[in-house]
KOLROKOL-269000 format. One record per residue (C-alpha): x, y, z. Coordinates in steps of 0.1 Angstrom, whole numbers, plus 2048, in hexadecimal, padded with zeros to 3 digits. Last residue first. Layout:
[[X, Y, Z]]
...
END
This chain:
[[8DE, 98F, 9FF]]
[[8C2, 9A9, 9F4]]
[[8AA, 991, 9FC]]
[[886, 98B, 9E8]]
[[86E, 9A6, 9EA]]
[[845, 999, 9E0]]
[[837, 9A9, 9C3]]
[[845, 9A0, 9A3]]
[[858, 97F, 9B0]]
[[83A, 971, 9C4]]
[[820, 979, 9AA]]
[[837, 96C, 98A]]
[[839, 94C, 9A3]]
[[812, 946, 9A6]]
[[808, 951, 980]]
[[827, 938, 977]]
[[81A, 91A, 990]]
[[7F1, 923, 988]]
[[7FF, 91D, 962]]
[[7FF, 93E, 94D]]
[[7F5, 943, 929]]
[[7D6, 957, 935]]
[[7ED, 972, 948]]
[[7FF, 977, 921]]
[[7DE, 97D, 90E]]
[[7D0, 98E, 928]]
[[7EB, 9A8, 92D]]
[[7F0, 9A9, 907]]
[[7CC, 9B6, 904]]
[[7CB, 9CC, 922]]
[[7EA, 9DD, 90B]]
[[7D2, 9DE, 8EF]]
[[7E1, 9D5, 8CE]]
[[7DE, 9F4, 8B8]]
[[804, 9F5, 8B3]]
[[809, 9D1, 8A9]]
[[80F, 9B3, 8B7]]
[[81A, 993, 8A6]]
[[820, 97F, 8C6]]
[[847, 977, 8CD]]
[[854, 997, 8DC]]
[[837, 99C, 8F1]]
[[83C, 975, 8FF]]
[[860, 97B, 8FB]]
[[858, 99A, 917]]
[[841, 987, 927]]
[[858, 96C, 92E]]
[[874, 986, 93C]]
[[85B, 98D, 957]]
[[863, 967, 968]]
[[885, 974, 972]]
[[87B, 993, 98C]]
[[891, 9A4, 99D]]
[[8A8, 9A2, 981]]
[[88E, 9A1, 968]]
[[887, 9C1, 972]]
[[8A7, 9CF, 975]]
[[8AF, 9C4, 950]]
[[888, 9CF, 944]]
[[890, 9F3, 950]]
[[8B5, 9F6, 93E]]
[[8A6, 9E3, 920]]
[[88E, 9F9, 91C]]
[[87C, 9ED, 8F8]]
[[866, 9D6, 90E]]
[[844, 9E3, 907]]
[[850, A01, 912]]
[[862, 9FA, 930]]
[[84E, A09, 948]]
[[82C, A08, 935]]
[[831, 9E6, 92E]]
[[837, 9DF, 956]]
[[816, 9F6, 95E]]
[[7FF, 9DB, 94F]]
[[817, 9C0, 95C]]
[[80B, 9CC, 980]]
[[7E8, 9D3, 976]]
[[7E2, 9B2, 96E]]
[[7FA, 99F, 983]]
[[7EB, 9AD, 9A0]]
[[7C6, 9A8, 995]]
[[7D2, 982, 98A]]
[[7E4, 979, 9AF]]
[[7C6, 98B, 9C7]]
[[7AD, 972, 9AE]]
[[7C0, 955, 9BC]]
[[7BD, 964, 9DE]]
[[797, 968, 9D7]]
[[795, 93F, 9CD]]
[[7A7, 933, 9E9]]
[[789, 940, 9FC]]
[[770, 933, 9E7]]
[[77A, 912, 9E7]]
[[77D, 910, A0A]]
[[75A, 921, A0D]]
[[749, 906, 9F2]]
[[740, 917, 9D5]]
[[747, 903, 9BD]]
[[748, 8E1, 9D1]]
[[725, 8DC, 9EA]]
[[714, 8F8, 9D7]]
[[71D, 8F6, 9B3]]
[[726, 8CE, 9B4]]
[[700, 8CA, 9BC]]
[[6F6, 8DF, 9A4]]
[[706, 8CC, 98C]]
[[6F9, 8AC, 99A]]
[[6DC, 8B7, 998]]
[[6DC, 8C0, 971]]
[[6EC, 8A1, 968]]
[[6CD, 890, 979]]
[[6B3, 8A4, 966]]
[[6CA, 89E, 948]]
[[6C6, 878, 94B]]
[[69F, 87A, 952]]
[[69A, 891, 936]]
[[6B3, 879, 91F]]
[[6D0, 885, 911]]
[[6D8, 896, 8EF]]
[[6F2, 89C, 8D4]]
[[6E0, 8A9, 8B6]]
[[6DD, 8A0, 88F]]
[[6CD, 87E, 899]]
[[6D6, 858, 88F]]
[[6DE, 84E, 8B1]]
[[6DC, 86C, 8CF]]
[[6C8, 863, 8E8]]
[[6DB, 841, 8EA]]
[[6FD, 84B, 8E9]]
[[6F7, 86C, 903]]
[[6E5, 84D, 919]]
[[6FF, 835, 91E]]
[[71A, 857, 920]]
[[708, 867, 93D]]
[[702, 844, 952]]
[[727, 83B, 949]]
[[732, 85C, 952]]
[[725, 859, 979]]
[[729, 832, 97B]]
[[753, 83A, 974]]
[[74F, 85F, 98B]]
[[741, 84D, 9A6]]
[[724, 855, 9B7]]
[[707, 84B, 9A2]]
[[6EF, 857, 989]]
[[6CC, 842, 995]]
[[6D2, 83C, 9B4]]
[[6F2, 856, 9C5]]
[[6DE, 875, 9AF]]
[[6BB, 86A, 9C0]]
[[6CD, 86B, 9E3]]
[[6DB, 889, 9E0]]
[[703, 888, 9E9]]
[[70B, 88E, A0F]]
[[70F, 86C, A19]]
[[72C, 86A, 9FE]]
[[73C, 88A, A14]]
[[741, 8A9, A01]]
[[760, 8C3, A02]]
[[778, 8A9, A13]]
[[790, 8B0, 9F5]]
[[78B, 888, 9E9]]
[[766, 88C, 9EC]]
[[766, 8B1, 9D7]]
[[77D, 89A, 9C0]]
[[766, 882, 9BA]]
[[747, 89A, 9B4]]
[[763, 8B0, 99B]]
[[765, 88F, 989]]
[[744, 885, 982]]
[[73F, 8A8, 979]]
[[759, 8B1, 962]]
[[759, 897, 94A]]
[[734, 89A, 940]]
[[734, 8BA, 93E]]
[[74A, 8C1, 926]]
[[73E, 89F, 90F]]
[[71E, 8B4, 906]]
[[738, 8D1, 8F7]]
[[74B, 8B4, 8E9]]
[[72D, 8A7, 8D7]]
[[721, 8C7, 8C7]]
[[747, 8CE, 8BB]]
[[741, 8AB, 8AD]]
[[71E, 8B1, 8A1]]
[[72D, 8CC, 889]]
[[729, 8F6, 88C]]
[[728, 8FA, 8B6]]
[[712, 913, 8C1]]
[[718, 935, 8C6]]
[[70B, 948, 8E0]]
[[72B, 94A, 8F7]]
[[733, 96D, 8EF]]
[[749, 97F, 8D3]]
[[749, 96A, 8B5]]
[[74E, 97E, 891]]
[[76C, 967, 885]]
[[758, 947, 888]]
[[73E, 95B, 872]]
[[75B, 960, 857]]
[[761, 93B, 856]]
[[742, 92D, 857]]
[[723, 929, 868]]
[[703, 91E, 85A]]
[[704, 8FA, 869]]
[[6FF, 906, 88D]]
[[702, 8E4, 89C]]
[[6E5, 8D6, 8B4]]
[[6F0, 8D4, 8DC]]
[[6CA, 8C2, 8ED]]
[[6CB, 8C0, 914]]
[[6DF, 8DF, 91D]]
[[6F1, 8EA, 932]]
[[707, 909, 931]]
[[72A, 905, 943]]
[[73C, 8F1, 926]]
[[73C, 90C, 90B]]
[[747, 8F8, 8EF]]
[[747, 911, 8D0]]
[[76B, 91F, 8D1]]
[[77A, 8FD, 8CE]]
[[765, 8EE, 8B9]]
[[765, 90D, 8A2]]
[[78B, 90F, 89D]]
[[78A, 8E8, 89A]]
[[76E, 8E6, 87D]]
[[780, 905, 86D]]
[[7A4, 8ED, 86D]]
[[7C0, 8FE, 87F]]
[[7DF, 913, 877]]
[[7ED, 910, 897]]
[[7F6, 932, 89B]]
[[810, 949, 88E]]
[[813, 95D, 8A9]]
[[833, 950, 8B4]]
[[829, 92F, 8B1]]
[[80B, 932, 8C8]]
[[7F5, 952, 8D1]]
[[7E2, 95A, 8B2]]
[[7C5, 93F, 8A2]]
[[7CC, 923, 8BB]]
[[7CF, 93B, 8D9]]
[[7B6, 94F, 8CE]]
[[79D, 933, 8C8]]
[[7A2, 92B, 8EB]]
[[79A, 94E, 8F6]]
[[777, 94D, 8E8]]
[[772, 930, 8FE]]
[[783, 93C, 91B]]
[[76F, 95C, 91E]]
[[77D, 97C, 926]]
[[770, 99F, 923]]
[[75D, 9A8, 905]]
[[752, 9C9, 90F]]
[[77A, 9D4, 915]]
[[775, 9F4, 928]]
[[791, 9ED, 946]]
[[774, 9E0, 960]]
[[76A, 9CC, 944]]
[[78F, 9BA, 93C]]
[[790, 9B9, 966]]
[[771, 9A5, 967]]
[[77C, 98F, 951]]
[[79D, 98A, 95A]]
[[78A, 97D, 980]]
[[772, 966, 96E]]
[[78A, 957, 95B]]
[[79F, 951, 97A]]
[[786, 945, 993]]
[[77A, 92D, 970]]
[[79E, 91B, 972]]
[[7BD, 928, 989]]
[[7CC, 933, 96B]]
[[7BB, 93B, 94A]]
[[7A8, 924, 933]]
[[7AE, 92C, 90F]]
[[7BE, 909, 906]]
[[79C, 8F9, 915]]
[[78C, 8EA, 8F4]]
[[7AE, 8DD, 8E4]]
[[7B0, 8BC, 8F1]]
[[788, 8B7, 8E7]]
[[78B, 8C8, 8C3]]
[[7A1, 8B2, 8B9]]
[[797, 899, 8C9]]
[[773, 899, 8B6]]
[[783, 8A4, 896]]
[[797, 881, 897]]
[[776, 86E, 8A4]]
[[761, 87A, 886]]
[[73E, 871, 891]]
[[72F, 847, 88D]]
[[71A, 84E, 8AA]]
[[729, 833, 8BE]]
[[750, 83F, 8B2]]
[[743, 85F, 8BB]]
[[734, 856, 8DF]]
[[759, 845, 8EA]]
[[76D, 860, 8D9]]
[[759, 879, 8EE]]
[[763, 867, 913]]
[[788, 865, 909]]
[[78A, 889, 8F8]]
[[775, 896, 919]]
[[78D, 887, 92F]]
[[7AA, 892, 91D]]
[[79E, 8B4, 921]]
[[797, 8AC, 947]]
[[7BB, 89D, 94A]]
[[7CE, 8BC, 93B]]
[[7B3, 8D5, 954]]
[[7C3, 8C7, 973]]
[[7B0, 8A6, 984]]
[[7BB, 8A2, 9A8]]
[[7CB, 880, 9AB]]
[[7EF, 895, 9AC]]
[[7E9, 8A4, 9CF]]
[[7F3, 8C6, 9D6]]
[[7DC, 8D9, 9BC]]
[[7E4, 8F7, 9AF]]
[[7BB, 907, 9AF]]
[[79F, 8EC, 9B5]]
[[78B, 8EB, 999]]
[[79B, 8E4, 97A]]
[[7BC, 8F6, 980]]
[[7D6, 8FA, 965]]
[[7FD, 8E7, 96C]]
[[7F1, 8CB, 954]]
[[7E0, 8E7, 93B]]
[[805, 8F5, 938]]
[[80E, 8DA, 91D]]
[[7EE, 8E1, 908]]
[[7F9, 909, 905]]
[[81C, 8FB, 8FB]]
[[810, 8EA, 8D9]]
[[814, 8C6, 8D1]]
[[7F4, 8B7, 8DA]]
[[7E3, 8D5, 8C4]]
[[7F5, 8CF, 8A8]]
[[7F3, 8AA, 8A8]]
[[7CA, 8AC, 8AE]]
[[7CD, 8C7, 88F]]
[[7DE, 8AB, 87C]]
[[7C1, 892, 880]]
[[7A8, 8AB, 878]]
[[7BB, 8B0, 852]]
[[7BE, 88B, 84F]]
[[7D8, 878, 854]]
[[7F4, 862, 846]]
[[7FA, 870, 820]]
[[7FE, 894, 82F]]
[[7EC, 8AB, 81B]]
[[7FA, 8CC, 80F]]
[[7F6, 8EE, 825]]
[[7D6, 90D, 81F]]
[[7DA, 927, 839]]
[[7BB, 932, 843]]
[[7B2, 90F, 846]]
[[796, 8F3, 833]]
[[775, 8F7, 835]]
[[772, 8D4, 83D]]
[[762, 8BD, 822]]
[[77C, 8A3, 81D]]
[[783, 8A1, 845]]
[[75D, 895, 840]]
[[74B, 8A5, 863]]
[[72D, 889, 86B]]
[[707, 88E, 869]]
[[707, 875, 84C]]
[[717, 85D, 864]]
[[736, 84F, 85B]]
[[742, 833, 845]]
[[74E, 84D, 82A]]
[[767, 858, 83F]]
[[77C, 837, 83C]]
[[77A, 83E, 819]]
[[790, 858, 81F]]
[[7A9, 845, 834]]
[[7AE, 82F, 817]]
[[7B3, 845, 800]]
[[7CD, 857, 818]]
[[7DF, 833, 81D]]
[[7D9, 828, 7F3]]
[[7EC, 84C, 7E9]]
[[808, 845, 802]]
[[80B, 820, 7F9]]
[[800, 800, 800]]
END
């Protein structure tokens, strides 16, 4: 066989799929067109790209829920994304979907989160408003500019549409029972985004947005137990019969009944008495977890860090001007060694003149681990001995 008969045969692989799946054959294609590769498929290279790229790397020092973690068995935003890749290759493959644009899109669907999880999304948010920026922050529309702008040196990724839009389409916090694609998007409406309105424009992106969920709050539940946060006794009884307790019976239930609800339809779906149950248990997790004083506590010192670091690095470009002072960024880095990443960070984005300094805060603040964010706070503002 050779390298003609391999991507022949891998197209009429696609063929075997449901009429509601994503044809790599049929994508609309990249802003920057690139040749074939004779061993994958344009969905399957994006998954590459992604896996490869240093914004997926830092998601294993990112929070999920409970900000920089001590203990190892607590999930960090890398294993939730591969959760959700794991959980949605399992329904595609059922549903006959496109498996390589469903884990693409799945790895790639937090890359905009910023540190210390939704506390810190939340938190640049509300300082992008408070600074006149309507749009403020959201992760999702974030994501796509980190794909789109912030890696390889500003270059991007160079992704597939069906990714771009996967990724800035999945919106895991709303619930919903039905997610149908928006199959009149394209291109230039992708571009247009600015809230969290838009629905997803293939079944995949539909299914990893269902799939979101479904990771997260099996999990969370467990590790609420494991923190001490929630005792099993403590979990509703109707949850505890008829979803479960642990996070295996927990996604099991969701992902039996997403498969069946969903066969042979143009929607992802789950049952009323399935999502009745999903929607317990979230609101469950929301006040014995979420929102849980501890929590909550360690979430306003984490939101101390970001509001220092914002306006601290604000005034920093201002300083130096942008970095051209090399005298000022010299003593700064001196005192401070984790500021010369933002001046290669600056140096290495594709800025221009008109980009807003608030902007190139955010951008740069997002990037971070809860680690960086944690030492870039400690070195900036804290003194550290003359001697």
């Amino acid at each position: 066989m050779n390298q003609s008969d391999i991507a022949g045969y891998l197209l009429q692989e696609e063929k075997r799929l449901s009429p509601f799946a994503t044809k790599s054959s049929e994508s609309l294609g990249r802003k920057f067109p690139i040749d074939p590769d004779p061993f994958r498929l344009e969905f399957a290279r994006d998954n590459t790209r992604i896996l490869h790229c240093r914004p997926f790397r830092r998601l294993k020092h990112k929070t999920q829920v409970f900000l920089s973690p001590d203990n190892d068995h607590i999930c960090t935003r890398m294993e939730h994304v591969l959760h959700v890749s794991s959980i949605a290759t399992v329904i595609g493959r059922c549903l006959r979907l496109n498996t390589d644009l469903i884990h693409a899109i799945a790895i790639g669907h937090d890359l905009g989160h910023a540190p210390f999880g939704h506390v810190g999304e939340r938190k640049l948010n509300n300082l992008l408003v408070g600074k006149g920026v309507k749009d403020g922050f959201q992760h999702e529309l974030h994501g796509l500019r980190v794909v789109d702008k912030l890696t390889h040196f500003g270059k991007g990724l160079n992704l597939t549409y069906e990714v771009r839009d996967g990724i800035m389409s999945h919106c895991g916090e709303k619930f919903e029972q039905k997610i149908k694609p928006d199959r009149t998007k394209d291109l230039h409406t992708l571009e247009k985004v600015k809230d969290r309105t838009s629905y997803p424009a293939t079944l995949e992106g539909c299914l990893v947005r269902m799939v979101d969920r479904i990771a997260f709050l099996g999990r969370d539940l467990e590790d609420g137990i494991k923190a001490g946060l929630v005792k099993k006794k403590d979990i509703p009884k109707k949850i505890a019969k008829e979803l479960g307790i642990e996070n295996g019976k927990i996604i099991g239930s969701l992902v039996n009944d997403t498969i069946t609800c969903s066969i042979d339809r143009d929607s992802i779906e789950l049952s009323n008495e399935m999502f009745e149950l999903m929607t317990l248990l979230r609101d469950f997790n929301y006040a014995s977890i979420y929102l849980h004083p501890e929590v909550e506590r360690k979430a306003h010192k984490a939101e101390m860090i970001l509001e220092h670091l914002f306006f601290g690095i604000l005034k920093i470009l201002k300083e130096t001007d942008y970095g051209k002072d090399t005298a000022t960024v010299n003593q700064l880095t001196k005192d401070a060694p984790t500021i010369a990443t933002l001046f290669n960070f600056i140096r290495n984005s594709n800025y221009t003149e008109n980009t807003l300094d608030t902007r190139m805060v955010t951008d740069y603040i997002a990037g971070m681990t809860d680690a960086f964010a944690q030492r870039s706070y400690l070195q900036l503002f804290l003194p550290s001995p003359v001697i």
